[in-house]
C-alpha positions in Angstrom: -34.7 -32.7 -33.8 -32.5 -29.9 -32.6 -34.0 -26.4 -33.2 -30.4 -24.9 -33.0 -28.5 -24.7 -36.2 -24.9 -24.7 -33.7 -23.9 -27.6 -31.2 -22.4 -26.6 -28.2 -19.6 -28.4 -26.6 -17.5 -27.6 -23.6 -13.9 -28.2 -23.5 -12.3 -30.3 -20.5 -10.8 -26.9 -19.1 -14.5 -25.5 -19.5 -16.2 -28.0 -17.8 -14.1 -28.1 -15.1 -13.9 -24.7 -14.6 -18.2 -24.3 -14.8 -18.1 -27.3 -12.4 -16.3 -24.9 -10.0 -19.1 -22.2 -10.4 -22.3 -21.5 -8.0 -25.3 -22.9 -8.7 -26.4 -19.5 -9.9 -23.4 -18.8 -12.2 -23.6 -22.2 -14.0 -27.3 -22.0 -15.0 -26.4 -18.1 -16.2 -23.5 -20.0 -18.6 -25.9 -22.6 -19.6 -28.7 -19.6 -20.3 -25.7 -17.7 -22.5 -24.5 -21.5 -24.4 -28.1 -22.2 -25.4 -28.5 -18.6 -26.9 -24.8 -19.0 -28.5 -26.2 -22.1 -30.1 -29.0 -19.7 -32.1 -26.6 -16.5 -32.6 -23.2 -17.5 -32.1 -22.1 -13.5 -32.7 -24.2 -11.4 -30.8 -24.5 -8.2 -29.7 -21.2 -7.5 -26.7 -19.5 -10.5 -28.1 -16.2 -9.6 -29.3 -14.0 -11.3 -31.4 -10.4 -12.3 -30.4 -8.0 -10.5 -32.9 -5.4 -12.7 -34.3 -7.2 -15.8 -33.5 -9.5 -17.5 -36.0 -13.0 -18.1 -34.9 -11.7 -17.0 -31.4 -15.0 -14.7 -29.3 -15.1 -13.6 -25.7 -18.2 -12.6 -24.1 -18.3 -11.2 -20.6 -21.8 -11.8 -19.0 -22.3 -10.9 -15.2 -18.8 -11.1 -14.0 -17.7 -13.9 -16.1 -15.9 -14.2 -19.1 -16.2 -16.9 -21.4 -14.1 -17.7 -24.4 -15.4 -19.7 -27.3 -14.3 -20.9 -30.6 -16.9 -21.1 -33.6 -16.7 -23.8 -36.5 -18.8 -24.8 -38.8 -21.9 -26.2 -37.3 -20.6 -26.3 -33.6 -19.1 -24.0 -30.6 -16.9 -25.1 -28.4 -16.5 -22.9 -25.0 -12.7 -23.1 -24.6 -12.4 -21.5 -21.1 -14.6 -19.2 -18.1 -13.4 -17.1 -15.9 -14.2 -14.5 -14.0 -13.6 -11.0 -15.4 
């Protein structure tokens, strides 16, 4: 049974892009997906205005873009900031 109440999916563009990463930079977006799954709004996200559902996080250098619905996230893009 899945402890988190959110599923986390990555889009194509996400994967490939996290793909692309260092070892080190993929676990940290791995680390920051499994806590979005818990909180999907925490503290130093910020929401995207004009976009519904649309967040941005910026953790170590990279930014990662995400779109909540109902029971799921789905990490749209990551970049570095």
């Amino acid at each position: 049974m899945n402890a988190s109440p959110y599923a986390v999916q990555f889009s194509p563009t996400a994967a490939r892009q996290t793909r692309k990463l260092s070892v080190k930079q993929r676990k940290l977006v791995l680390r920051v997906c499994d806590a979005l799954a818990i909180n999907p709004r925490p503290p130093g996200a910020t929401k995207i205005h004009g976009m519904t559902g649309l967040y941005r996080e910026s953790v170590q250098g990279l930014r990662l873009v995400y779109k909540i619905d109902e029971q799921s996230i789905v990490l749209l893009f990551v970049s570095p900031t």
